[in-house]
C-alpha positions as CSV (number, residue, x, y, z in Angstrom):
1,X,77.4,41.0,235.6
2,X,76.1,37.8,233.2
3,X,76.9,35.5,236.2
4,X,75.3,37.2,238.6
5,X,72.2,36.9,236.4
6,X,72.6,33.6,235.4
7,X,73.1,32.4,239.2
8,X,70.3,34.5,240.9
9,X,67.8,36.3,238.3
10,X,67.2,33.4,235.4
11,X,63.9,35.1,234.6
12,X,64.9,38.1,234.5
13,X,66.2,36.5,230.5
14,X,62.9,35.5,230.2
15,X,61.0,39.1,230.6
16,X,62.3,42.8,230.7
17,X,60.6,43.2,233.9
18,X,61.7,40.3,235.9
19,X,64.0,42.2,237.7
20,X,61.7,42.4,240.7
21,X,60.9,38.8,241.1
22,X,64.2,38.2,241.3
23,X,64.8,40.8,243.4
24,X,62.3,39.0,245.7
25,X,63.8,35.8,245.7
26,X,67.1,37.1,246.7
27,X,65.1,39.2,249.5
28,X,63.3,36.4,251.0
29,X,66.9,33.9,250.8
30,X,68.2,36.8,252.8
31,X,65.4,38.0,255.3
32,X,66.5,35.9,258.2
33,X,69.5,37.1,257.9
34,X,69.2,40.9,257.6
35,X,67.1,40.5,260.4
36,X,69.8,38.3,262.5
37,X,73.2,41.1,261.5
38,X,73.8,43.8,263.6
39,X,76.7,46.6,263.5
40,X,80.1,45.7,265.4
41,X,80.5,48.0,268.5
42,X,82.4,50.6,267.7
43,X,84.8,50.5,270.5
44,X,85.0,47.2,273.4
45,X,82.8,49.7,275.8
46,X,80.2,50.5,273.4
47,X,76.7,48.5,272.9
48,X,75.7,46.8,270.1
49,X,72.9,49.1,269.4
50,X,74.7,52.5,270.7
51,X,77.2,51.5,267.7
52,X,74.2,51.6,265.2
53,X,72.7,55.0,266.1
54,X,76.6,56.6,266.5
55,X,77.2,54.9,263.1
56,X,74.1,56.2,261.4
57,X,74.6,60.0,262.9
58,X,77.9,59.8,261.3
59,X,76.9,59.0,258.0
60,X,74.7,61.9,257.8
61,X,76.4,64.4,260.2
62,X,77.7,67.3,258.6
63,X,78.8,69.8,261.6
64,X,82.1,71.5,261.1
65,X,83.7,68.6,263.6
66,X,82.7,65.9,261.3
67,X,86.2,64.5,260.1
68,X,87.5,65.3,264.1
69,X,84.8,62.6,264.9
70,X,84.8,60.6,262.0
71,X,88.8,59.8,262.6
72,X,88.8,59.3,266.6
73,X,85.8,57.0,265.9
74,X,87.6,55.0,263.1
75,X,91.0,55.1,265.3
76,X,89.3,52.9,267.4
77,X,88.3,50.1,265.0
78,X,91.5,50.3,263.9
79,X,90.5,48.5,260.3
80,X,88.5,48.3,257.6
81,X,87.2,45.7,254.8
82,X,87.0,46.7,251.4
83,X,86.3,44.8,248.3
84,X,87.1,45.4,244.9
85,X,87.5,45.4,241.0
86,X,89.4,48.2,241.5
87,X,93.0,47.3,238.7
88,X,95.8,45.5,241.3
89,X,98.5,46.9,240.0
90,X,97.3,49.9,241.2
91,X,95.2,49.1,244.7
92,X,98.4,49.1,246.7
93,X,99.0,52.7,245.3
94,X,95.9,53.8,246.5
95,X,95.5,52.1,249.9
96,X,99.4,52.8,250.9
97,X,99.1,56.4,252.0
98,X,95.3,55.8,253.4
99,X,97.1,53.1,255.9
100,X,100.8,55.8,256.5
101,X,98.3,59.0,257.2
102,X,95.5,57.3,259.4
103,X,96.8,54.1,260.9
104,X,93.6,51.8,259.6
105,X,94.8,48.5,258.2
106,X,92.6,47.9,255.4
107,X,92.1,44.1,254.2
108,X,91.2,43.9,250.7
109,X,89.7,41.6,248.7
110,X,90.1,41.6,245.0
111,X,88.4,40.1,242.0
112,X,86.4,40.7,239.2
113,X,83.4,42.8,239.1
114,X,80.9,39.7,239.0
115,X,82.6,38.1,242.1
116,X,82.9,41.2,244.1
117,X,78.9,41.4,243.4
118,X,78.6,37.7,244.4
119,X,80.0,38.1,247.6
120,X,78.7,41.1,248.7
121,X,75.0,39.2,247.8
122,X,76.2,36.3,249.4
123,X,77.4,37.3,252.4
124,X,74.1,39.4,253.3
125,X,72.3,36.3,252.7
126,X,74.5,34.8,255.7
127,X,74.9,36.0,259.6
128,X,78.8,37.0,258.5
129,X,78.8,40.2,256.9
130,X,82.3,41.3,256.6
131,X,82.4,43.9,253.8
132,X,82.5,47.3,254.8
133,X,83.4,49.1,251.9
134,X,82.4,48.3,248.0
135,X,84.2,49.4,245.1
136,X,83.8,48.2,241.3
137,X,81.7,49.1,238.1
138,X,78.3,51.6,238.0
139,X,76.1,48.6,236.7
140,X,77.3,46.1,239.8
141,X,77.3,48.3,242.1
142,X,73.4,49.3,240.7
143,X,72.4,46.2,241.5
144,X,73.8,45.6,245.4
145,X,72.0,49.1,245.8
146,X,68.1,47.1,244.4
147,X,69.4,44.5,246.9
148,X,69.1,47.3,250.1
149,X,72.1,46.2,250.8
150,X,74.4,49.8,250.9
151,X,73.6,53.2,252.9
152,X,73.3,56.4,252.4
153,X,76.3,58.9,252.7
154,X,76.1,62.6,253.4
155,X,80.3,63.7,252.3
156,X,80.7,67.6,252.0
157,X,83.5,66.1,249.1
158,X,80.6,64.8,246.7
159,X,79.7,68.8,245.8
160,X,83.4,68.6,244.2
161,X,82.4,65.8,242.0
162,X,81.0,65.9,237.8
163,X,77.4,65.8,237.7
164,X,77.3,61.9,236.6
165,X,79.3,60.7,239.9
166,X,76.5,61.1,242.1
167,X,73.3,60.2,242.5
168,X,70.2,61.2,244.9
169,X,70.0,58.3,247.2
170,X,73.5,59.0,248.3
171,X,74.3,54.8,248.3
172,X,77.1,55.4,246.2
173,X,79.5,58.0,244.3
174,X,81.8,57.7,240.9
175,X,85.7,57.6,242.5
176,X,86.7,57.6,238.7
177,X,84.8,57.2,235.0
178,X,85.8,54.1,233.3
179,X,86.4,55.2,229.9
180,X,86.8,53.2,226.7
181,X,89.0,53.8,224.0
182,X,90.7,52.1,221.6
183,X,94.0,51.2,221.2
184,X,96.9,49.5,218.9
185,X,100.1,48.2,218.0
186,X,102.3,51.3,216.9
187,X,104.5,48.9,215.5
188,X,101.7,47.4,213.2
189,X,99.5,50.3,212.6
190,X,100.5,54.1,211.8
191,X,99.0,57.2,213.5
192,X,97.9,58.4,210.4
193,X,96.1,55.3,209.3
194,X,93.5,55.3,212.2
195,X,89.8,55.6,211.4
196,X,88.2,58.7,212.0
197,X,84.7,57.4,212.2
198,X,83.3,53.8,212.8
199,X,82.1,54.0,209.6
200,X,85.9,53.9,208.8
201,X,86.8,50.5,210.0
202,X,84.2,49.0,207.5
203,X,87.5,49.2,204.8
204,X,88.9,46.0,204.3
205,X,92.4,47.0,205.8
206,X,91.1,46.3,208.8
207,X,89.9,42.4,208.0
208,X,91.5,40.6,210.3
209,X,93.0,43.2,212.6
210,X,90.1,43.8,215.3
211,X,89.3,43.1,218.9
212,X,86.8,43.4,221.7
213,X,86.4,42.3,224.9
214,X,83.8,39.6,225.2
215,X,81.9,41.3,228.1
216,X,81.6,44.9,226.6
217,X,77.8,44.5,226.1
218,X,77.5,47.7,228.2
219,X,79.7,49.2,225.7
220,X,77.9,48.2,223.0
221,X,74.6,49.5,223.9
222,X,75.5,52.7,224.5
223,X,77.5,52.9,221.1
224,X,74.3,51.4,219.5
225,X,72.3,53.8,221.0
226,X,74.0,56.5,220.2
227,X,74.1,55.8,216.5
228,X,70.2,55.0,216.6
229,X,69.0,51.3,217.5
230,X,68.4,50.2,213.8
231,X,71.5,52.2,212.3
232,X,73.3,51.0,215.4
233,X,73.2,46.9,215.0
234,X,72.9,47.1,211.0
235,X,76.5,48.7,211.6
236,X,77.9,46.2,213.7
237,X,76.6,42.8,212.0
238,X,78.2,44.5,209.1
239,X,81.1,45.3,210.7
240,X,81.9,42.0,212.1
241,X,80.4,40.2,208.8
242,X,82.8,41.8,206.6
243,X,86.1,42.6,208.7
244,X,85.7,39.7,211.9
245,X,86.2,40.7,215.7
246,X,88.6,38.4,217.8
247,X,86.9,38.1,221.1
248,X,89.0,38.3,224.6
249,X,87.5,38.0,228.0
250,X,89.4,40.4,229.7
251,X,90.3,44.5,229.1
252,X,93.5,44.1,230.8
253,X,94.0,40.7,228.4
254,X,93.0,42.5,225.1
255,X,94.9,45.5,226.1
256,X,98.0,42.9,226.4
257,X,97.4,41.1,223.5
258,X,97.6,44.3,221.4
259,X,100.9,45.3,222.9
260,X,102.3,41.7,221.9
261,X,100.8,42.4,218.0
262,X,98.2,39.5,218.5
263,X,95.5,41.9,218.2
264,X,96.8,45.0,216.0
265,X,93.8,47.2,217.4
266,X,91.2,46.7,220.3
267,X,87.8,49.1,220.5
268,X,87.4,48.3,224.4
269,X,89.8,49.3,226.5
270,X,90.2,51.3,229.5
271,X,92.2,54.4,228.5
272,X,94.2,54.1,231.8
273,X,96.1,50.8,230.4
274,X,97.4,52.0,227.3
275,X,98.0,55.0,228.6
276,X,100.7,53.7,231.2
277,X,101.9,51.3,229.2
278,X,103.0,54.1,226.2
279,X,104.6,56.1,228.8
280,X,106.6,53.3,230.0
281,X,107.9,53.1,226.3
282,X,105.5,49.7,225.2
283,X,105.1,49.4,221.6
284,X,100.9,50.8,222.3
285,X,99.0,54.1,221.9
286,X,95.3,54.4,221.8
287,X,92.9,57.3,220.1
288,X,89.1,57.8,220.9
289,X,86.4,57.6,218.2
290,X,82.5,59.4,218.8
291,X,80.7,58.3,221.0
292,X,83.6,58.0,223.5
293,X,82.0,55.7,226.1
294,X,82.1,55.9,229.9
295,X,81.4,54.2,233.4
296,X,81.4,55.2,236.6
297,X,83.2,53.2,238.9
298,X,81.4,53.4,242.4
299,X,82.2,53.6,245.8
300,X,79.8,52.7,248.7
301,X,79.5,51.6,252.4
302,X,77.6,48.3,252.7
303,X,74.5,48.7,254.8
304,X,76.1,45.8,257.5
305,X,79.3,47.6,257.7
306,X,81.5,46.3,260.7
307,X,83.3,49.1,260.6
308,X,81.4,52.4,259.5
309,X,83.5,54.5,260.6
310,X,86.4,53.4,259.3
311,X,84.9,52.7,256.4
312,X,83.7,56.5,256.4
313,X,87.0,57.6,256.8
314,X,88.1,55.5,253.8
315,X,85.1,57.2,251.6
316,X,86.4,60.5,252.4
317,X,89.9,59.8,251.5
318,X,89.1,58.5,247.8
319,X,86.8,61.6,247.0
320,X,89.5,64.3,248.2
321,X,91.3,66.5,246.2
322,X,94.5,64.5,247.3
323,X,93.4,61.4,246.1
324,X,91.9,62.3,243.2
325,X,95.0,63.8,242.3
326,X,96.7,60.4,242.7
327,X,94.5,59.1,240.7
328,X,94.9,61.7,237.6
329,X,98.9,60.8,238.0
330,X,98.1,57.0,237.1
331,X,95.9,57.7,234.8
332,X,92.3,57.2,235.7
333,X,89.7,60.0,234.6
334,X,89.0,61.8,238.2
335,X,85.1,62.3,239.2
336,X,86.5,64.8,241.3
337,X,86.5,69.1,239.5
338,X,89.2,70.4,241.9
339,X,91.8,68.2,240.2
340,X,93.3,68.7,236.5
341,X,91.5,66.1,234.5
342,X,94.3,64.9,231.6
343,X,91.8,64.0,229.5
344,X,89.8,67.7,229.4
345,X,89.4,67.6,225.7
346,X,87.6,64.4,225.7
347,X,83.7,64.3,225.8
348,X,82.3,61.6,227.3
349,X,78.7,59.3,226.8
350,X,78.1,58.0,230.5
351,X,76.7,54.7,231.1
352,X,73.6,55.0,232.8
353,X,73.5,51.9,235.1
354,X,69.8,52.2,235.6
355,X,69.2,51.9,232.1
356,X,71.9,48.9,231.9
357,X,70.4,47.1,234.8
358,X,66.6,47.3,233.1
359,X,67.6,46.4,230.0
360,X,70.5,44.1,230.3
361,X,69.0,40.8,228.6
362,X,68.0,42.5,225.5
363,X,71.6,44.3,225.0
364,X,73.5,40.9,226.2
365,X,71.6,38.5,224.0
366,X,72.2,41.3,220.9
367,X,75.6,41.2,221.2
368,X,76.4,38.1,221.7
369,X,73.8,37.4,218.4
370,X,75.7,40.0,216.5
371,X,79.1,40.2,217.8
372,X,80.5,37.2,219.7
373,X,78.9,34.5,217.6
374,X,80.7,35.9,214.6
375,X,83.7,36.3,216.1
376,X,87.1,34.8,216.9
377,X,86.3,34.3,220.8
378,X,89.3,32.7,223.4
């Protein structure tokens, strides 16, 4: 997200509000080229433009033959582009039985969350649009949607999903939440020696012993919040003042450095890492202190898609019940209610990525000022 900023909305650092000029400036790089892109015929026989309004009827038709035309119209484009910060160990998991069931190749492009939103941006500035489907992080994904650069979707799935995975534009929905836990070196720290509280790792056992991801700004405004602004960022300066915070650019990093003892106990990481790891017998556990924080992570169909239907197919397919269920086995936190969450007991504070995206220089700059400055950052 910070290099996205610092690459195309340098003013926004300068005023809260600047998110519209450089929303502008972005727009006007990119007119020519919105106006220049057209849809990819759907088949060889079809026109240009009959592929737009077949493309566009699908995305909002919702007669009981939908999926019937959804998958002949997507068996003949035969493929799909997706990008992604979706974790790679597990994409091939995912994508495998989408390719075995329907035949669509899908090509996908993984990276980080900043240069999945990058590209996307990048690309729609160009005449070469080849994303069709986007996947990656509620607060990314907000701001391809302020660049008019995704669609609406009508999905008779989305009814299925928690109240926080959708939203009423229909540009995107939540595939799974993000959540944020914490988690340690079982070999370093005992079960029964975890904090109960935040307030709790202000004892001086824990000098020395703590970790966060140098990005989790997000993070850290909601816990802040939660607490109450002032309450929120006296705690943390004190925190870090007293005790220290090593600083790691990376979840999946941290998560691995606390597993090898480097870090005996990390605040942000995803609770699927740990999770896995434990069960596979890795020296790790995690527990959750109040507020437990969350993120959606989004799925949408980019407004150029080459391949919409395809691509609609593909949106389906990650919101059913099957799917979902997939998803709970490696586990993610479903957005979907027709599949056993494992994590039932756990209440969750969502990110709002409208709120992160309007207020994102005064939480990045108060972090950094309180938390990575003072730290321990590599």
């Amino acid at each position: 997200m910070q290099q996205y900023f610092n690459e195309h909305l340098t003013l926004k650092h300068r005023n809260a509000k600047s998110w519209q000029s450089g929303s502008l400036f972005l727009k006007a790089l990119a007119l020519s080229a919105f106006a220049a892109v057209s849809f990819s015929a759907m088949s060889q026989s079809a026109s240009p433009a009959a592929s737009v309004v077949i493309a566009n009827s699908l995305m909002q038709y919702d007669k009981p033959d939908r999926a019937e035309k959804i998958l002949e119209a997507a068996s003949k484009e035969g493929t799909l582009t997706l990008y992604t910060a979706f974790r790679p160990q597990d994409l091939p998991l995912i994508l495998g039985p989408f390719e075995a069931k329907y035949g669509i190749k899908v090509k996908a492009w993984r990276s980080g969350s900043n240069n999945v939103t990058q590209r996307v941006v990048r690309e729609a500035a160009g005449k070469k649009p080849e994303v069709d489907v986007i996947m990656m992080p509620a607060s990314e994904m907000e701001a391809v949607y302020r660049e008019k650069l995704l669609q609406p979707v009508t999905s008779p799935l989305v009814k299925d999903l928690i109240p926080s995975a959708t939203v009423s534009h229909k540009q995107w929905s939540t595939v799974f939440m993000n959540v944020t836990v914490h988690s340690y070196n079982t070999q370093l720290i005992k079960k029964e020696d975890l904090p109960k509280s935040f307030n709790d790792l202000l004892d001086p056992k824990w000098k020395g012993k703590l970790g966060v991801e140098s990005k989790a700004e997000e993070w850290f405004s909601k816990v802040v919040t939660v607490m109450g602004e002032e309450k929120g960022t006296k705690y943390f300066r004190e925190l870090v003042t007293k005790n220290g915070m090593s600083a790691r650019l990376g979840a999946s990093l941290l998560h691995n450095l606390v597993i090898a003892g480097e870090v005996p106990l990390a605040l942000t990481v995803y609770i699927d890492l740990p999770e896995k790891d434990k069960r596979a017998g890795k020296p790790v556990d995690w527990f959750a202190l109040d507020p437990v924080v969350a993120q959606g992570f989004n799925m949408a169909i980019a407004q150029k898609a080459q391949h919409p239907a395809a691509a609609l197919l593909f949106y389906d397919y990650m919101l059913s019940p099957e799917t979902q269920k997939l998803l709970a086995s490696l586990h993610y936190y479903p957005a979907s209610t027709k599949v056993a969450n494992p994590y039932t007991n756990m209440k969750i504070e969502v990110i709002d990525p409208v709120v992160t995206m309007d207020s994102f220089a005064k939480w990045t700059k108060s972090f950094d000022e309180i938390v990575i400055k003072n730290s321990s950052s590599k």
